[in-house]
C-alpha positions in Angstrom: 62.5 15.9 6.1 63.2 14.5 2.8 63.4 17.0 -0.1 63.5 16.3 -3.7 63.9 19.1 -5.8 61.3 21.8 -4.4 59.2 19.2 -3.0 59.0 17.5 -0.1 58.1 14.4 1.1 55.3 14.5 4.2 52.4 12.1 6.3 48.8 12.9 6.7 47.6 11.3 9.4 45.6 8.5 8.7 46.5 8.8 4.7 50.1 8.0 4.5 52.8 9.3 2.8 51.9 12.6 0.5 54.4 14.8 -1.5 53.9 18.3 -0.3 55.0 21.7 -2.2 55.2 24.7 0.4 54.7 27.4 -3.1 51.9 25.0 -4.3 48.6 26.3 -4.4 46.9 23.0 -4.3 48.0 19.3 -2.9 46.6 16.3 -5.2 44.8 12.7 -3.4 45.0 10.0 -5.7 41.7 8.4 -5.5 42.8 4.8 -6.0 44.4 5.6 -2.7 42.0 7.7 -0.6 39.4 4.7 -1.7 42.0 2.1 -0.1 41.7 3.5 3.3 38.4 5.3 3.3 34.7 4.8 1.6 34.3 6.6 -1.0 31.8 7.1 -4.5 31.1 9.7 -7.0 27.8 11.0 -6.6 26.4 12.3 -9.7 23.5 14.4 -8.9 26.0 16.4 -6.2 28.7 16.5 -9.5 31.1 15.3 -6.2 33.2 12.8 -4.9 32.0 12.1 -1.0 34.8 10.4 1.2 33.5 8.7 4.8 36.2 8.5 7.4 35.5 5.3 10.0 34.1 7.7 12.5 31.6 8.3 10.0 32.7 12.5 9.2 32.1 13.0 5.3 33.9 15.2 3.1 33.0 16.4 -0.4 35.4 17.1 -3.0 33.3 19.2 -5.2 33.8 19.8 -9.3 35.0 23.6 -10.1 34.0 25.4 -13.0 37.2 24.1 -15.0 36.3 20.2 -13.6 38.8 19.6 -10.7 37.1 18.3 -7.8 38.1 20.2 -4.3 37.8 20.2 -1.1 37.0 23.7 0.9 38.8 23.7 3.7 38.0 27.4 5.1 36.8 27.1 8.3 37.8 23.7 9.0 40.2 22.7 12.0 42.2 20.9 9.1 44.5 18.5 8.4 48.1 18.3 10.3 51.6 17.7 7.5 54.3 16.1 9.3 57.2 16.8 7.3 59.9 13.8 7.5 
């Protein structure tokens, strides 16, 4: 595990390398980045960004009231952090 300050250093599987805060209330994609590795658009009429994975499972990051787009994770198997 890597740590640098109260941050540390982790990998998503299939994204790569992600800094991670255990306090944080949120974790942040770059979409240059997610857009490397998976298909992905804005889509205006849905206010969203959609992401396709190669097996073909969409996600939408939908806009909040104050504009940052999100994902909704409740009720989803999610997404394992392996800490370094």
């Amino acid at each position: 595990m890597l740590e640098r300050g109260s941050n540390l250093v982790g990998e998503v599987k299939g994204y790569g390398t992600v800094w991670y805060d255990p306090m944080g209330i949120a974790n942040i994609l770059s979409f240059k980045r997610v857009s490397e590795k998976y298909v992905a658009a804005y889509d205006q009429t849905q206010r969203a960004f959609v992401v396709r994975k190669l097996d073909g499972k969409e996600f939408l990051f939908v806009e909040s009231p104050k504009g940052l787009h999100n994902l909704d994770t409740e009720g989803d198997s999610g997404t394992m952090l392996l800490i370094q």
